[in-house]
Each structure stands twice: as structure tokens, then as C-alpha cells.
VOLOLUM-204735 format. One record per residue (C-alpha): x negated, y negated, z negated; residue number from 1. Coordinates in pm, whole numbers, plus 50000, padded with zeros to 5 digits. Last residue first. Example, Ala and Ser with C-alpha at 12.3 -4.5 7.8 and 13.67 -1.06 7.14 Angstrom:
<atoms>
+-------+-------+-------+-----+
!     X !     Y !     Z !   n !
+-------+-------+-------+-----+
! 48633 ! 50106 ! 49286 !   2 !
! 48770 ! 50450 ! 49220 !   1 !
+-------+-------+-------+-----+
</atoms>
This chain:
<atoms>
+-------+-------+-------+-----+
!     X !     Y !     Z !   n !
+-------+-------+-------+-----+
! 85003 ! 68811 ! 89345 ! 183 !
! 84680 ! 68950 ! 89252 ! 182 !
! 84648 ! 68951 ! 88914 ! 181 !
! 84501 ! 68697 ! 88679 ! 180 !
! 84231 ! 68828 ! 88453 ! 179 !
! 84040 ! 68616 ! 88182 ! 178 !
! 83693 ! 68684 ! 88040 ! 177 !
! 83458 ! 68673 ! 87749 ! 176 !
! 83148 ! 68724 ! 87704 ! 175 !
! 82916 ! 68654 ! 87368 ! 174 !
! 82687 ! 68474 ! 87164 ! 173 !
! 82316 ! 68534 ! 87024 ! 172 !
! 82004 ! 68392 ! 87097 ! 171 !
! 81648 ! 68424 ! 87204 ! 170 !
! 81629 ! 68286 ! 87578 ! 169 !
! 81385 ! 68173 ! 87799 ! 168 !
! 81515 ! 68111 ! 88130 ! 167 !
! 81385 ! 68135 ! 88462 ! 166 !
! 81557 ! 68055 ! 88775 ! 165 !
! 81756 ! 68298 ! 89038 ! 164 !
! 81980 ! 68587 ! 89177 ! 163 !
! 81850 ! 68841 ! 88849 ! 162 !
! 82051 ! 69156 ! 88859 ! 161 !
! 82352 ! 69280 ! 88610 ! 160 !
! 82492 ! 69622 ! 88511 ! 159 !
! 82768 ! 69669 ! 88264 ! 158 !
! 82938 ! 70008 ! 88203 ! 157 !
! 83258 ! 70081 ! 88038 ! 156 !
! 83463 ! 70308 ! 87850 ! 155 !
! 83365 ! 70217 ! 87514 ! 154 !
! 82992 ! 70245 ! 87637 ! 153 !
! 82980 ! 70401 ! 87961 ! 152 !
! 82636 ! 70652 ! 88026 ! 151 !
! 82332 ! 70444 ! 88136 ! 150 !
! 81983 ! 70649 ! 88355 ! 149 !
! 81967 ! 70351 ! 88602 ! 148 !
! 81613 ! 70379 ! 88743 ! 147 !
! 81488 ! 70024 ! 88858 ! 146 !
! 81297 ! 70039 ! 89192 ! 145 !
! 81332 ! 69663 ! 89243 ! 144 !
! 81495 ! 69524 ! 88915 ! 143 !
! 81824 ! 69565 ! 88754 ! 142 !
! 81895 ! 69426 ! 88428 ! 141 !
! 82097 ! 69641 ! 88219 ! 140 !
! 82380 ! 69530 ! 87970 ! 139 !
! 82447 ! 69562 ! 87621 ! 138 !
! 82644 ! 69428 ! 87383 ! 137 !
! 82558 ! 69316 ! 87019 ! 136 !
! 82589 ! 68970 ! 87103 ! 135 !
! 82992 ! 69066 ! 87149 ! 134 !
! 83138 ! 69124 ! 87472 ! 133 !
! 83509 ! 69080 ! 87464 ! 132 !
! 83768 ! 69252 ! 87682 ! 131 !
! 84168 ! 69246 ! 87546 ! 130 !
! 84260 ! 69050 ! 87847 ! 129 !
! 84453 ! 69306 ! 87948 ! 128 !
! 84277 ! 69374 ! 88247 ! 127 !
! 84015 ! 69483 ! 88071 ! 126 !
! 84191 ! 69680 ! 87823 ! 125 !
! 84401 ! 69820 ! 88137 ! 124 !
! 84039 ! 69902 ! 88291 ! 123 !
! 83917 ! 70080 ! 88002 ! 122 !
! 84255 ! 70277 ! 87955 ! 121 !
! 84245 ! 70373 ! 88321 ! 120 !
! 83931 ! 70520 ! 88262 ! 119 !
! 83540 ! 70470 ! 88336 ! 118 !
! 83577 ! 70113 ! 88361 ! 117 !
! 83242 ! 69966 ! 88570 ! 116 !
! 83131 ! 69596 ! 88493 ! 115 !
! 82921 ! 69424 ! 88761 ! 114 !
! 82734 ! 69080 ! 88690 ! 113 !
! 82527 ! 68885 ! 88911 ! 112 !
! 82291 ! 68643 ! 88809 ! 111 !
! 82225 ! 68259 ! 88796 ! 110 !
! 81940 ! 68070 ! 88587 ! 109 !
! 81872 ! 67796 ! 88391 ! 108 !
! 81662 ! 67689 ! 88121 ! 107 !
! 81570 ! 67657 ! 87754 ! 106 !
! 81684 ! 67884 ! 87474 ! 105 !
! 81632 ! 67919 ! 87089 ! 104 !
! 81967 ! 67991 ! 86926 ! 103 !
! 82308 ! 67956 ! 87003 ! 102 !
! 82552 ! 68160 ! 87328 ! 101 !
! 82859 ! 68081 ! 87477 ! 100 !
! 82986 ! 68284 ! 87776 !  99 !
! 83278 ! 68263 ! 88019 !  98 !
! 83370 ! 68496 ! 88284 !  97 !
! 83684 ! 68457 ! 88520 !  96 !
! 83869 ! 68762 ! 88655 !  95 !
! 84050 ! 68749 ! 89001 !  94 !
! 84312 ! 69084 ! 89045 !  93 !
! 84359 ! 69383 ! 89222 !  92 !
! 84130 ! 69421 ! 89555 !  91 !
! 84103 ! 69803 ! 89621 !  90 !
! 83800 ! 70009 ! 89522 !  89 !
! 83988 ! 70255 ! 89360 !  88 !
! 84086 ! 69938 ! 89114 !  87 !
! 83880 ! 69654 ! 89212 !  86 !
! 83839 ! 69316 ! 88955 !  85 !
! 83720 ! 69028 ! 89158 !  84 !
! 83459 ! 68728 ! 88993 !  83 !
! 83423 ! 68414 ! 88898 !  82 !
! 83146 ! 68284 ! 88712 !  81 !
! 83025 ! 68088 ! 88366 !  80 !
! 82761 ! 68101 ! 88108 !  79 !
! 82694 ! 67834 ! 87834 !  78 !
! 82346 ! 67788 ! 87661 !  77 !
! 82347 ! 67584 ! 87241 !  76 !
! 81995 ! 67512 ! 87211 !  75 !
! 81914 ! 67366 ! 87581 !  74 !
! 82087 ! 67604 ! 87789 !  73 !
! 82209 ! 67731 ! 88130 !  72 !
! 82390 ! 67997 ! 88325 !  71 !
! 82557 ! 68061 ! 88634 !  70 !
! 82705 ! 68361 ! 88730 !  69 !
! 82756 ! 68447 ! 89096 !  68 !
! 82851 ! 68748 ! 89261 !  67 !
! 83135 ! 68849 ! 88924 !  66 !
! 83197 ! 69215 ! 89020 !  65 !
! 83488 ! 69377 ! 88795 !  64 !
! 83537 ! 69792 ! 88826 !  63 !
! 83773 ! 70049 ! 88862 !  62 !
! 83879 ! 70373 ! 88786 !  61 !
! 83478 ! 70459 ! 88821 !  60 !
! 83342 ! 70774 ! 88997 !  59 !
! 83245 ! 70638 ! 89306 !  58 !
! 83117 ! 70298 ! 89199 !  57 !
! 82949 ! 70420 ! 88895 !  56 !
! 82773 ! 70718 ! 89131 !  55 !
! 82669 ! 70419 ! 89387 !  54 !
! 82496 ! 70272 ! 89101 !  53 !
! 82248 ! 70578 ! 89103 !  52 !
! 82109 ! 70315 ! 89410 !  51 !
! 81967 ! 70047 ! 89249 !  50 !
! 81838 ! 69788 ! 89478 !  49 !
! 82035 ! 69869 ! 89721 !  48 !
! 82317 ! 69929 ! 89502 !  47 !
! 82239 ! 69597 ! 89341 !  46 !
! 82329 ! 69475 ! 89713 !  45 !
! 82619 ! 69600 ! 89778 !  44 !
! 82802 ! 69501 ! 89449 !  43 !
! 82698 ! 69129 ! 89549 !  42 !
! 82800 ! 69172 ! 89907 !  41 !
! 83156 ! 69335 ! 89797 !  40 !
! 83195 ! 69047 ! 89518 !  39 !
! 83085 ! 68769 ! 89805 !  38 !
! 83382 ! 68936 ! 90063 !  37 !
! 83610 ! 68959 ! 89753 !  36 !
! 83494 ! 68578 ! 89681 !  35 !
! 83558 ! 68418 ! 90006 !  34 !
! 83929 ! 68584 ! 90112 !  33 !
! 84003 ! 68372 ! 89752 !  32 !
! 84316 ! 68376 ! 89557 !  31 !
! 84314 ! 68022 ! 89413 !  30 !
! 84098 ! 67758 ! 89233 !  29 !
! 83764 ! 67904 ! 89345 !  28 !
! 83609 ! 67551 ! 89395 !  27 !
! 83844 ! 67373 ! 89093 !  26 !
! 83758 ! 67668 ! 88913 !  25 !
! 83379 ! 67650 ! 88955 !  24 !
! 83368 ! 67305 ! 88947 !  23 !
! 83511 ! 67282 ! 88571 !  22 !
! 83271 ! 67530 ! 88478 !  21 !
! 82997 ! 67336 ! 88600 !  20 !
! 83133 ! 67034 ! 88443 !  19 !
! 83176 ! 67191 ! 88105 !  18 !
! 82843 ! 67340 ! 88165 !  17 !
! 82671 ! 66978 ! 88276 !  16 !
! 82855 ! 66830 ! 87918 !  15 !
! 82764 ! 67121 ! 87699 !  14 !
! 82356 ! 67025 ! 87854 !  13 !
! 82410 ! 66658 ! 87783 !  12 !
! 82547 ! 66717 ! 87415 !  11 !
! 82263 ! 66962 ! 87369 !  10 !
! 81973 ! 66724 ! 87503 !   9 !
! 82146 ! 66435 ! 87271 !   8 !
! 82145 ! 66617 ! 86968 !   7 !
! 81764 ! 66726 ! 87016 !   6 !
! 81677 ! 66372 ! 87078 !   5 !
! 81596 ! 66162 ! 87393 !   4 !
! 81189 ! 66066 ! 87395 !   3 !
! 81226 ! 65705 ! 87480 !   2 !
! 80979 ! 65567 ! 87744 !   1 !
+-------+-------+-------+-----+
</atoms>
């Protein structure tokens, strides 16, 4: 049996992200009833698991949930996910999240993602389409019995939890997102 090369792993993993990606818009395609009712159980249930997040959700302008991220790599790792942006905790828009990412990384997983604006101005920039997450960016994991001691960083807040699959990952990339408001 041929071992396949390096080259050909990546090219095969770019082409299962493309697809994935692909999927995901062709499955979301629209303005979904689905995803706000997934966002509201995703957000739900890293507040169970974390509950100071309840404070972000109460005191935030606004915030983006994205239930489902999906992420693999072989080398070169792609991210993608659809998500609902809230403003006072009302339905405004559909946001899409998109990641690229190089370095040493094998695997797959899925996650879900929750960004909290502190301000209007945060959420505008968001909004905006002005919102790009360098590799220097932060967000925190939550786990079981995590404590959530995070003030905003440029205005905002990004939390994410674990849904599924192992990856090991040392690289470097970024976020970024798209908005399309609520018509």
C-alpha cells in the first residue's frame, strides 16, 4: 500500500473543509427558526456549565452564539459555523465564522463559540464586518466547574466549550466572520 504524501493529505483535508463549508451554507442557506433555537440551547448550556456567564449575557449590548463549529486539519486546519448575533437578547442578524490556521495540527473537532460586545460600538464593529481575530486572540475554554474570572478585550468577550473530537494543534491563523441582518 502507498503511503499518500504530505501534499496530498493537505490538498484532501482543504478539499473536505471547502466541502464542509460549502454544506454548511447550503444547509443554513436562509434565515433559520433552527439555528436561533440551537444558538439559545448552545448559550444555555455553557451557562450551565459556567454560570458567571450569565453576568456577560445580562450586561452585554449584544452578543454572537455560533452552536456548532466545526474544525479540522492536517497541516494547514480550517474552521467553519453559523451562528445568530442578539442585540438585548433579541434575534438581529445571521453571522458566519470562518477560520484558517498553519502549523503542526492533526484532527477534528466541533465547539461552540459565544462572543459578548460590551458596547454598542463593539457590536456595530461586529456587525460591521470590521471583526477579525488575529492568532494573537484569546478565548476561554469552558470546562465542568470552570471559573470565568475574563474582563472584555476591545470591547468584547469570547468564550467557547468543547462539543466533540480531539485535536492536536500548535498553529497560528485567525477568525473571521460575515453578518447579514435580519430582513
Amino acid at each position: 500500500m502507498k503511503t499518500l504524501s504530505i501534499k496530498k493529505l493537505r490538498a484532501i483535508a482543504l478539499t473536505l473543509m471547502i466541502s464542509a463549508s460549502m454544506g454548511l451554507n447550503a444547509q443554513v442557506g436562509g434565515w433559520k427558526a433552527d439555528l436561533i433555537e440551537n444558538s439559545e440551547k448552545a448559550l444555555a448550556t455553557m451557562i450551565e456549565r459556567a454560570p458567571k456567564l450569565q453576568s456577560f449575557k445580562d450586561k452585554s449590548y449584544g452578543y454572537a452564539v455560533f452552536p456548532k463549529v466545526t474544525k479540522g486539519a492536517v497541516g494547514i486546519g480550517g474552521a467553519g459555523g453559523q451562528g445568530i448575533v442578539f442585540k438585548n437578547h433579541v434575534p438581529t442578524g445571521h453571522s458566519t465564522l470562518s477560520q484558517a490556521t498553519i502549523g503542526f495540527q492533526l484532527g477534528g473537532q466541533q465547539y461552540m463559540e459565544v462572543i459578548f460586545f460590551e458596547n454598542e460600538e463593539a457590536y456595530k464593529k461586529f456587525t460591521n464586518k470590521k471583526v477579525k481575530f488575529d492568532g494573537q486572540a484569546s478565548a476561554v475554554a469552558i470546562t465542568a466547574g470552570a471559573s470565568v474570572d475574563v474582563a472584555f478585550k476591545g470591547g468584547m468577550a469570547v468564550f467557547t466549550q468543547t462539543r466533540g473530537g480531539l485535536m492536536y494543534e500548535a498553529s497560528i491563523g485567525g477568525q473571521h466572520f460575515s453578518f447579514k441582518p435580519k430582513e
